[in-house]
C-alpha positions in Angstrom: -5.2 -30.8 -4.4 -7.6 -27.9 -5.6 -8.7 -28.0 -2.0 -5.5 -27.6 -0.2 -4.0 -25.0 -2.8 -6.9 -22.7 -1.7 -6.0 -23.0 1.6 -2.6 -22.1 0.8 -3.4 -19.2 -1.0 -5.3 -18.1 1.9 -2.7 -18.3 3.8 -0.7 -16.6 1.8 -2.6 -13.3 1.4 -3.5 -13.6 5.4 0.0 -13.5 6.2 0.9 -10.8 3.9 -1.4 -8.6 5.1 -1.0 -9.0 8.5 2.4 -7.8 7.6 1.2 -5.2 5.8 -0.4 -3.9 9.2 2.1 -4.5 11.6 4.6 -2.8 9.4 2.2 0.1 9.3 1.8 -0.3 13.1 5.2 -0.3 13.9 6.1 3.0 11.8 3.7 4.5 13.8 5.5 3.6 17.1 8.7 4.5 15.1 7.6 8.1 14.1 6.3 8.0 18.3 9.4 7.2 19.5 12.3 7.5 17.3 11.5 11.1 15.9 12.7 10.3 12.4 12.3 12.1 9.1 9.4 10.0 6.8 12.0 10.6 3.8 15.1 9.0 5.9 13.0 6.5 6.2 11.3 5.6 2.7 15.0 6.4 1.5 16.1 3.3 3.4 13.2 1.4 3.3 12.6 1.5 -0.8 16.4 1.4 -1.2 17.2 -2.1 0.8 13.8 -3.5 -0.4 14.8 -2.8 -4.1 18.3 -4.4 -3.6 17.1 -7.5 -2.1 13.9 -8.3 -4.4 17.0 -7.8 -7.1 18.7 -10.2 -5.4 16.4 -12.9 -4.8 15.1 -12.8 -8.5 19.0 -13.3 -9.5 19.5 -16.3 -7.5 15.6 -17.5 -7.8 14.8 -17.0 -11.5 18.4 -16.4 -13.0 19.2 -14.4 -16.4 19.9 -10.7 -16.1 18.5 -8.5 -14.2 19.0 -5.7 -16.9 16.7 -7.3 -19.7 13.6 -4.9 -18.5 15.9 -1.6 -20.1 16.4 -3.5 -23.3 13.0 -1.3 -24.9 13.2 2.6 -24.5 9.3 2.8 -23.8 9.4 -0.4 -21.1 12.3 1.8 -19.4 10.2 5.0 -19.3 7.1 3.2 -18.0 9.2 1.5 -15.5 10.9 5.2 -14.5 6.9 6.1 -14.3 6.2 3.3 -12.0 8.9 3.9 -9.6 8.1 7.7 -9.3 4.6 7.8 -9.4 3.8 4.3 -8.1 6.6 2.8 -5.8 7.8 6.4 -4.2 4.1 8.5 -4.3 3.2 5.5 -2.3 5.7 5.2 0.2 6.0 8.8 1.1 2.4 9.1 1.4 1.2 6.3 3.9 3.9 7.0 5.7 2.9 10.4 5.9 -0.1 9.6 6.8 1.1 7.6 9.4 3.6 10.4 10.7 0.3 12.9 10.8 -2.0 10.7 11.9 -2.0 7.2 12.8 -1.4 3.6 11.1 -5.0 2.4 11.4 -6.9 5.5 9.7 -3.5 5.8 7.2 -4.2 2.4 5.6 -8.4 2.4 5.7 -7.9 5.8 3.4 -5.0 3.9 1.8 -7.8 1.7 0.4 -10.0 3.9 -1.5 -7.5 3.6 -4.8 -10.4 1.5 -6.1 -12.2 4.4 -6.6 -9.4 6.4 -8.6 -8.9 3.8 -10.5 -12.7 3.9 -11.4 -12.5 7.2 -11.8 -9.6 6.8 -14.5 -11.1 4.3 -16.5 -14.5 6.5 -16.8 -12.7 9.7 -18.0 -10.2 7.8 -20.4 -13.7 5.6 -21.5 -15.6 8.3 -21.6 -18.1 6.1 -19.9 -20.2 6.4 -17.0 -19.3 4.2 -13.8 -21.4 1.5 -13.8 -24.0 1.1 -10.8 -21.8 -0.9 -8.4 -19.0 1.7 -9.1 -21.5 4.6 -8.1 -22.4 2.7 -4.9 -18.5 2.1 -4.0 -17.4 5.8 -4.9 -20.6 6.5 -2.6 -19.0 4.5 0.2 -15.5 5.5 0.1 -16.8 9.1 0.2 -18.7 8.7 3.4 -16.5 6.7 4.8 -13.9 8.9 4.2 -16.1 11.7 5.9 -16.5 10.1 8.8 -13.2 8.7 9.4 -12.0 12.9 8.9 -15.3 14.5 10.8 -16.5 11.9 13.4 -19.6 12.6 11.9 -19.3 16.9 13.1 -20.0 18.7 9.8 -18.2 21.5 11.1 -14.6 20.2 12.4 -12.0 17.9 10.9 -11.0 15.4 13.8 -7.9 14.0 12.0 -4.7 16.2 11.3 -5.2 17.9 7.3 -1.9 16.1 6.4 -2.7 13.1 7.9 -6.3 13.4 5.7 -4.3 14.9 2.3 -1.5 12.2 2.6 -3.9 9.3 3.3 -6.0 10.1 0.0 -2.9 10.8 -1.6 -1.8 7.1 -0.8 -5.2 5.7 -2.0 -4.7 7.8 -5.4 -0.5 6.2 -5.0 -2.2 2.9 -4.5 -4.3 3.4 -8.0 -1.0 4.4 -9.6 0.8 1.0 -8.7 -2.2 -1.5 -10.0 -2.8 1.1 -13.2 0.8 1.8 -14.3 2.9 -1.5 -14.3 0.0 -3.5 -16.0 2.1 -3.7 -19.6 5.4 -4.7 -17.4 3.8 -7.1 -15.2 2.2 -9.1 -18.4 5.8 -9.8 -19.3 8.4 -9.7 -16.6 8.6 -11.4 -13.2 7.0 -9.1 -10.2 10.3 -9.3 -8.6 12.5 -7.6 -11.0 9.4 -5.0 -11.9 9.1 -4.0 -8.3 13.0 -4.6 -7.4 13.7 -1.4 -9.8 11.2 0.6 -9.3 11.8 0.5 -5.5 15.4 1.1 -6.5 14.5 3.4 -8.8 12.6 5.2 -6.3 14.6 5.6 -3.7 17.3 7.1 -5.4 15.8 11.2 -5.8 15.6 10.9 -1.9 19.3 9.2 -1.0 20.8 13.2 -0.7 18.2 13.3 2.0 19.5 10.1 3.8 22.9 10.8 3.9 22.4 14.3 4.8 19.8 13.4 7.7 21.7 10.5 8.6 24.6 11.9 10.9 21.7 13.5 13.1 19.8 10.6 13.8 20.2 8.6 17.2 21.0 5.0 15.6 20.3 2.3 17.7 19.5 -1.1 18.4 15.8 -0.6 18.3 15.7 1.6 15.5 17.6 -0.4 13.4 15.5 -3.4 14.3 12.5 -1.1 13.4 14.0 -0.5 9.8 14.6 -4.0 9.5 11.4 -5.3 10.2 9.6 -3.0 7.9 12.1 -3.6 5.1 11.7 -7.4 5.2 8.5 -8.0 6.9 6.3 -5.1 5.8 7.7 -4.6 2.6 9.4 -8.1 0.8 7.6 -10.6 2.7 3.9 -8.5 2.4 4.1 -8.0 -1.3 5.8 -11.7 -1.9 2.8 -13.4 -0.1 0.5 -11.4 -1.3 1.6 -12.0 -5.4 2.3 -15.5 -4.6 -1.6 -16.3 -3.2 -2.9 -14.9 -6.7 -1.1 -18.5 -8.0 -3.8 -19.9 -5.8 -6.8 -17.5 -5.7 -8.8 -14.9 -8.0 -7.5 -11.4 -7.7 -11.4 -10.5 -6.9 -11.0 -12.9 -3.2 -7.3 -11.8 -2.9 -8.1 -7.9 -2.7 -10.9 -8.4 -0.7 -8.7 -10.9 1.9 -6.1 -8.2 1.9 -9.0 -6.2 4.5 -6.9 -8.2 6.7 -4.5 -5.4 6.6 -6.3 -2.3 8.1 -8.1 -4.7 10.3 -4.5 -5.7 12.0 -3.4 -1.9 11.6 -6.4 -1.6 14.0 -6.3 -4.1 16.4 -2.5 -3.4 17.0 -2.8 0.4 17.0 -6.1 0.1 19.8 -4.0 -2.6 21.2 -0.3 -1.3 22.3 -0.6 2.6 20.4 -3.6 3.0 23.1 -5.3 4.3 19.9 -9.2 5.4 20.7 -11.3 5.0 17.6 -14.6 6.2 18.0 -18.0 4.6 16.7 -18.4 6.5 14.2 -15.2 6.3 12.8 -15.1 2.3 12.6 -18.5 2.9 10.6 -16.3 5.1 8.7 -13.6 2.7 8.3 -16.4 -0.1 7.5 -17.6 1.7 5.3 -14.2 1.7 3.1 -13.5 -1.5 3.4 -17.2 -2.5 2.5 -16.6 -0.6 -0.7 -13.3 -3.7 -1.4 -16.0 -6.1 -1.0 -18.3 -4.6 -3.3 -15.3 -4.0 -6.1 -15.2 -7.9 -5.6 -18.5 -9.1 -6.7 -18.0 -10.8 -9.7 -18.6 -8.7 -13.0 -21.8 -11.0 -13.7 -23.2 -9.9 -11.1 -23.0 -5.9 -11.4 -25.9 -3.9 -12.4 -25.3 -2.2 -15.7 
């Protein structure tokens, strides 16, 4: 039984991430294509997503879906989550996406490990251990190269598409650093729920003023769709659900699986050209997950 509840988990984190990076993969073709503000589209995206996790914890789990605002300091840190977390997150990769392109958006998406070191050294007041140099080491080069293609003197990717991407590896920190307290007592459903519902809501002016000059069609709204249930509910479902099965240490490192469809997909129908030096760089960055993964017996002090 051990056996085949591994597997599942596996599966489970596979799948999500794979989800993860054909969502990402798909904006990218949307933004190509379809020409559409990356606010209309978080506005919708966050908005439906919120709705529906809401949903499905009402008619999964039961009980209201209003006993997380009971406490005035679980309601702030929620508010917290949903600005800094859920929406700094959203509007960023998809930024990054919209300035530069799905595959290099979610490697630089995946150096949050590093600002979350970074936090718990200055609020420790304690030096990084060893392993922690090396991954801040790793993220940083990689990061380089991915931006430089190894020329000291030019930036190959667009500055947005470089600012937004580190801005979403800094969101990503945010969402595994702030919910922690909420997480420890409510169901990831209705945490995540309202703060993508939360989220949404400083940008909804946007969608309805944007709306009326958008082309909506068939492929568009199939686009939206897919994102909102595939790339968003089914991803972060999956993904929650394989830590019943797995250690969070071989879930996050699994969850690779995500830039390395983002890739394969972009290269693959985006006719994206990646250059050797920047899959070292990309390596890099995701050798810098594997690292964070070793077991803490096993880092150098």
């Amino acid at each position: 039984m051990a056996g085949k509840g591994k597997l599942i988990g596996l599966l489970l984190v596979i799948v999500g991430s794979i989800s993860w990076g054909a969502s990402g993969t798909l904006a990218d073709y949307m933004f190509l294509t379809q020409h559409v503000p990356v606010l209309w589209v978080v506005g919708i995206r966050m908005f439906l997503a919120g709705i529906l996790l809401l949903l499905l914890y009402k008619f999964t789990v039961g009980g209201s879906i209003f006993t997380i605002w009971h406490s005035k300091s679980q309601a702030l840190l929620l508010i917290s989550f949903a600005i800094f977390g859920m929406l700094m997150s959203q509007v960023c990769y998809l930024s990054a996406v919209r300035y530069g392109n799905a595959a290099t958006a979610t490697v630089l998406q995946f150096t949050a490990p590093v600002f979350i070191i970074l936090y718990y050294s200055i609020s420790r007041q304690k030096l990084p251990i060893r392993l922690d140099v090396v991954s801040i080491i790793l993220a940083a080069a990689g990061t380089y190269l991915l931006a430089t293609k190894g020329d000291f003197g030019s930036l190959t990717i667009s500055k947005l598409g470089l600012f937004f991407g580190i801005g979403a590896g800094i969101a990503g920190a945010n969402c595994t650093l702030i919910p922690i307290k909420l997480l420890n007592k409510y169901d990831p459903r209705l945490v995540c729920g309202w703060a993508m519902l939360l989220g949404s809501l400083p940008i909804q002016p946007i969608v309805v003023i944007d709306t009326p000059h958008i082309n909506i069609n068939p492929t568009l709204i199939f686009e939206l769709i897919f994102i909102t249930i595939v790339g968003t509910m089914v991803a972060y479902l999956f993904y929650v659900a394989s830590l019943n099965y797995l250690e969070p240490a071989v879930t996050g490192t699994l969850s690779s699986f995500e830039p390395l469809t983002a890739a394969i997909l972009s290269v693959s129908f985006l006719h994206l050209k990646l250059t050797f030096v920047e899959l070292i760089g990309g390596a890099l960055i995701l050798m810098m997950a594997f690292v964070q993964a070793l077991p803490q017996k096993n880092k150098l002090e």
